[in-house]
N, C-alpha and C positions, 0 to 999 in steps of 0.2 A: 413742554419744557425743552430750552436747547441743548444741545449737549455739543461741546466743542470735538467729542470724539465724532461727528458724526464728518469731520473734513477728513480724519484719518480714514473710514470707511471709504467715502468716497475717492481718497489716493489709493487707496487698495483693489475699486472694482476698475477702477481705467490702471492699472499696474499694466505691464507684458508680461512681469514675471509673476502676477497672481496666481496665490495656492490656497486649498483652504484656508480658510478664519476661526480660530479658535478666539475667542473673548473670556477671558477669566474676570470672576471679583468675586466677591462676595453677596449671600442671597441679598435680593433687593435693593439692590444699588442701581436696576435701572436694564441692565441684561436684554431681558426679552423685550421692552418698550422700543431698546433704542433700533434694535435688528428690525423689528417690524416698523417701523418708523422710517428705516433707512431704503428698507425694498418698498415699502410702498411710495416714494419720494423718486426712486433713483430705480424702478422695473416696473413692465409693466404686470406683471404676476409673481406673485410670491406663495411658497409652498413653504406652511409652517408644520413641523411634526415635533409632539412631545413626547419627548424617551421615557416620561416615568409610570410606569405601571402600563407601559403598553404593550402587551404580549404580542401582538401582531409584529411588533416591530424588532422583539427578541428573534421571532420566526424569519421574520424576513432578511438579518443580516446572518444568520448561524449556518447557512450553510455552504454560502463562497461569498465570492467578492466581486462577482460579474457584475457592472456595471449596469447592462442593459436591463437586465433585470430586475435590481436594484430600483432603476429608474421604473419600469412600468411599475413597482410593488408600490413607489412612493405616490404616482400615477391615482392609484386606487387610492389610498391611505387617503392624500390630500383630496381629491377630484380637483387636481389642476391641472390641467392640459402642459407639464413643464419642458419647456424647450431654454435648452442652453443660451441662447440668444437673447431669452426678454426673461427668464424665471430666478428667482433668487432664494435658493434653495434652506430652509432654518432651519435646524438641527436643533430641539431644546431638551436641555437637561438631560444633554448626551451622553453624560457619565453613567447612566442608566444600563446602559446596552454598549458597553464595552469594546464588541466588532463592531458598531457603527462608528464608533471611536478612529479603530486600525481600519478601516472602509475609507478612509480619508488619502490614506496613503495610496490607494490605487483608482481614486481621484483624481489626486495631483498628477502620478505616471500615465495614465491608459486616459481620463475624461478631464481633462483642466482646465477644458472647456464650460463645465457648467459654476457656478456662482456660489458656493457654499459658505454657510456661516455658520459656527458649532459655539454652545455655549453651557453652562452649568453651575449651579451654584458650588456642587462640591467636588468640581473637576478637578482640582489641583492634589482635593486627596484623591480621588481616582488615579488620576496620573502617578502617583508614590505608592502604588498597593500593587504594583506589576502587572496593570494591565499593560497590552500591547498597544505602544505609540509610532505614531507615523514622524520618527525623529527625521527633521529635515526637509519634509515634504508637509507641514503646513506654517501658514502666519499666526503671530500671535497679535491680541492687545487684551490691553488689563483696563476694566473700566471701574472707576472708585466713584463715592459719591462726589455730590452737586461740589464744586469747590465756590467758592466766594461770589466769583463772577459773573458764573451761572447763577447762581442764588437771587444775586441782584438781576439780571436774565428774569428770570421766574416772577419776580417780584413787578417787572413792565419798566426798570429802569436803566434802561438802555442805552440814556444819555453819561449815565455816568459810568459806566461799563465802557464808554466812545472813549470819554478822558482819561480812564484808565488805560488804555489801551496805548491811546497817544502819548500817553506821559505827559501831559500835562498841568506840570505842576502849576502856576500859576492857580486854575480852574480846581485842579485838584483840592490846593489849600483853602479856597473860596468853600467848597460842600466839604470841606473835612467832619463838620460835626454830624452832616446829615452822614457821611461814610462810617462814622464809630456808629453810629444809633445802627446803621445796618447790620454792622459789625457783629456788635451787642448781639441784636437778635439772631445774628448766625451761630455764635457761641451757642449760643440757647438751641436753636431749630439743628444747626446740623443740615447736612447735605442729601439725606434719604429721601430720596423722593418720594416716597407714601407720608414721609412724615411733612416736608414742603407743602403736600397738595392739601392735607390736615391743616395747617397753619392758613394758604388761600382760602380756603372754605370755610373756617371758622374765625381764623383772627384771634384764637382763643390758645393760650399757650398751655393751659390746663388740657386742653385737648392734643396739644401737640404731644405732651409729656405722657399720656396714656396711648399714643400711638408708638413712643418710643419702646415704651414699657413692654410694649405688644412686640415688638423685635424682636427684644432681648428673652423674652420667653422664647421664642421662634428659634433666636441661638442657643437658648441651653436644652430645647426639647431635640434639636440637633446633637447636640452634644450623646441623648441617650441612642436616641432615634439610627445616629449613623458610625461616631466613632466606637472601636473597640470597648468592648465593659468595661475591661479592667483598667485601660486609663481617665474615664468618665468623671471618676471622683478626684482627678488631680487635675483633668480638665478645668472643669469646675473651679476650683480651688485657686487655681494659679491665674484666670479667666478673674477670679476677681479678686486679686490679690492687684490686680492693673491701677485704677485709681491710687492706694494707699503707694505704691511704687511713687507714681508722679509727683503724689505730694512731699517728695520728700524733696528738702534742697539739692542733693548729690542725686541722679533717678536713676544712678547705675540701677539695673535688676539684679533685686537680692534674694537669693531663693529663700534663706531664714526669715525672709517676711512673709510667704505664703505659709509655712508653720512652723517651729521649733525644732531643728533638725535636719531642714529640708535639703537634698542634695541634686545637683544638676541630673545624676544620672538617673533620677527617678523620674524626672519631667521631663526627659528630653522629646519622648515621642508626644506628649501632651501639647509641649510647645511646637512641636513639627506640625501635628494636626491643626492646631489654632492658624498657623499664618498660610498653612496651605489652603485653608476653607476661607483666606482674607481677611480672618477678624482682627486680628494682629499685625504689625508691623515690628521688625528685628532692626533696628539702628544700632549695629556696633559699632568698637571702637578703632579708631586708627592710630597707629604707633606713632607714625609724622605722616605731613601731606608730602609725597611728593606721588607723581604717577608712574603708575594706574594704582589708583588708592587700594583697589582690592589685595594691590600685594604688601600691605602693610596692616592690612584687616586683623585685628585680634580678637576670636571669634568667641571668646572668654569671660570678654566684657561688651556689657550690649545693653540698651533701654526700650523698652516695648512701648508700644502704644495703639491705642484704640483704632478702630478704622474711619472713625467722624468723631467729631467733637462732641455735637449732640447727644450721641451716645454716652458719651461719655460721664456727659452734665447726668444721664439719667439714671447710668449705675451711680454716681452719688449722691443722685436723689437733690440735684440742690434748687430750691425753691424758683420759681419764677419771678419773687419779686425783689432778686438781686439784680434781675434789668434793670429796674426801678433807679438802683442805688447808682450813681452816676457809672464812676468805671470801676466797680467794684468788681466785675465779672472777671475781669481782665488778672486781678489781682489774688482770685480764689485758689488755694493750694499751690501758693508759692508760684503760680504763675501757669501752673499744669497745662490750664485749656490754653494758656498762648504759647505753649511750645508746640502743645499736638495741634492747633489751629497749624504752625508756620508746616511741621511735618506734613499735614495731610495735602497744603499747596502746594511744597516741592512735589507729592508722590504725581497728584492727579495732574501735573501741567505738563512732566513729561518722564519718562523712564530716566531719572538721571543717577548714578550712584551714592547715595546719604549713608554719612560716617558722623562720626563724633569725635570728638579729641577731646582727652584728659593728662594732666602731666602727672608723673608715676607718682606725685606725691600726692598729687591730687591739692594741691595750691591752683591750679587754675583747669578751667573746662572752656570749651566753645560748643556750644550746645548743635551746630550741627557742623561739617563739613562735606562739600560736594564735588563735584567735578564737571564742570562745563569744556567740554574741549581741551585745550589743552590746557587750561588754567584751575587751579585748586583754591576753593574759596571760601572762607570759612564765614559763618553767620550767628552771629550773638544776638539772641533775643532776649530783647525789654519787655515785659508787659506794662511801661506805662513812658513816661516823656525821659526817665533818667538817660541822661549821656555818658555815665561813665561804662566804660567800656575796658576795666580791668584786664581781665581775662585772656579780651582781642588783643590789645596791647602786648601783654605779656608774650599771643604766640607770635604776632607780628613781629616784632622785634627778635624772634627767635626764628624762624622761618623765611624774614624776609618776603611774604606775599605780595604781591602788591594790588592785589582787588579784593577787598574784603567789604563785609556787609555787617551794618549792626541795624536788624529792623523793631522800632517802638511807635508809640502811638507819635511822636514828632514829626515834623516836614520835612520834606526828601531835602538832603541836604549832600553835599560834596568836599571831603577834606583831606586834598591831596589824595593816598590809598584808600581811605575810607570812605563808604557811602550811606550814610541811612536813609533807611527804605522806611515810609508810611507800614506799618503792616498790614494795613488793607489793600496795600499794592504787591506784595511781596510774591504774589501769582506770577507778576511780572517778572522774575529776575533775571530771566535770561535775555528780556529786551533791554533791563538796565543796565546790566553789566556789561554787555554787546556797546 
């Protein structure tokens, strides 16, 4: 499979300012494929080492941080001859062994030389439990599943990934139905790559939905396996309480819908663990756009979502043969999979800041707001060809924007400040908007 992170990799190892790589996401999203993928393409040796359950490797980082020795112990561990010059050193499931973690930072100072790549599924809670971090002294990137493009990628269709790319509308409008039928099945499949390569191999969406299933075990056996006990059962709880959230018309998150009662300050660290291990995504709200949005952030009101779509379809269990029904997919819980579809494109295309705007009365939402540069853009998603665009209007008119986005299953079109986006294109937005 391609993975479009694999050019930011490759800006990273011809950097001058290169420091370690940490890669965050969530298990299975692709992590250790893309790191061995990337050294075996771009070195000519690669030394992979896995942090979990490897006591050798406990021993080897607990007693300094001397690099050379470090380096012969990894020497033995891999039997690779590693030289800073051709080796590309992998770090897996580093959050394991904690000092190989702070080993990074005297990496980057004393050897910054050698090629390192560190990665983990549940690094991010690592990082929040006070181990010691090398603040400063390494790179990051966040790798999330397959987005759209890739999907179509994966699938051998390349040509229409070229038109996408070009913006060519024209061409575009010409394969629009074959782009929904993609679509369709992406709603469905999702971006995990264990689950994609289930889909190539069988063609059988029954299979694909027993692969998903097999995930989501995966995250709640995590659930007992690594978070604290005592938040476990609110884990859980609030974990899936996600679906019935979306289906609601307003998806503010309401803690009274995970149970009768329920109060923020009971799930806070529940919810902290969930979006640090990636399963979760936190869209809050913003009071008005102007910039830097974050300083109008109000962290009070906020709407969760799943980390793929796919997933999503599987905690609701909804049948396979809504592909079938024209676009009915599109239209299942109020629209759910086609706002976490457009969320999971903005996350994966690039690090950009996603907010939301509601007005205090709650007379009108924009389902998401962003910030590209200097401009604040706000995007009203249709899940189907409707052009009214209430809501946009209402804060346009109030805010005065003048790039705004309303993307639906309709053809790109241009109306004055307004733009609708195909939302099979809506990967695209920062070439459209540009």
């Amino acid at each position: 499979m391609y993975r479009e992170k694999i050019k930011e990799l490759e800006e990273w190892k011809n950097s001058k300012d290169r420091m370690p790589l940490i890669i965050r996401g969530a298990r299975q999203v692709g992590k250790t494929w893309i790191m061995k993928e990337f050294g075996k393409d771009n070195y000519k040796k690669v030394a992979y080492i896995n942090f979990d359950g490897n006591k050798r490797m406990e021993e080897l980082f607990e007693p300094d941080f001397d690099i050379d020795r470090i380096i012969q112990g990894l020497r033995i561990e891999t039997k690779v001859d590693i030289d800073a010059k051709d080796t590309l050193l992998i770090f897996d499931e580093v959050q394991e062994v904690p000092k190989a973690i702070a080993s990074l930072k005297y990496f980057c100072e004393n050897a910054r030389e050698y090629h390192i790549i560190a990665a983990g599924s549940l690094l991010g809670v690592a990082l929040h439990e006070g181990t010691s971090f090398p603040v400063g002294k390494v790179d990051f990137m966040y790798l999330y599943p397959l987005n759209f493009k890739e999907f179509l990628l994966a699938l051998g269709e390349e040509q229409l990934v070229e038109i996408l790319n070009k913006k060519d509308w024209n061409l575009i409008s010409v394969f629009r139905d074959k782009l929904i039928l993609y679509l369709r099945e992406y709603y469905f499949i999702g971006g995990m790559p264990s689950v994609i390569n289930k889909y190539l191999e069988t063609k059988n969406f029954r299979k694909v939905r027993e692969t998903q299933l097999r995930l989501l075990n995966s995250y709640e056996e995590d659930f007992s396996k690594h978070a604290p006990s005592e938040i476990v059962p609110r884990l859980k709880m609030l974990w899936n309480s996600i679906p019935a959230q979306l289906a609601k018309e307003n998806k503010k998150f309401i803690y009274g819908l995970i149970k009768e009662g329920a109060r923020a300050k009971d799930y806070e660290l529940a919810l902290s663990w969930l979006i640090d291990c990636g399963l979760i995504y936190k869209v809050d709200r913003v009071n008005k756009p102007n910039l830097p949005l974050i300083a109008y952030q109000d962290t009070s009101a906020f709407k969760l979502f799943i980390l793929d779509v796919g997933i999503l379809g599987a905690m609701t269990r909804i049948d396979e043969r809504v592909l079938l029904e024209g676009n009915k997919i599109f239209t299942e819980f109020k629209g759910a999979f086609t706002e976490q579809f457009v969320l999971t494109e903005l996350k994966s295309n690039k690090d950009i800041p996603i907010y939301y705007w509601s007005a205090k009365r709650a007379t009108a939402e924009i389902d998401f707001v962003i910030q590209l540069g200097i401009d604040i853009i706000p995007i009203e998603v249709k899940s189907e060809e409707n052009l009214q665009a209430k809501s946009l209007k209402t804060f346009v008119e109030k805010y005065k924007t003048t790039k705004n986005i309303r993307t639906s299953m309709s053809n790109y079109r241009k109306e004055e400040s307004l733009i609708n986006i195909p939302l099979y294109c809506i990967g695209n937005i920062e070439k459209i908007v540009d």
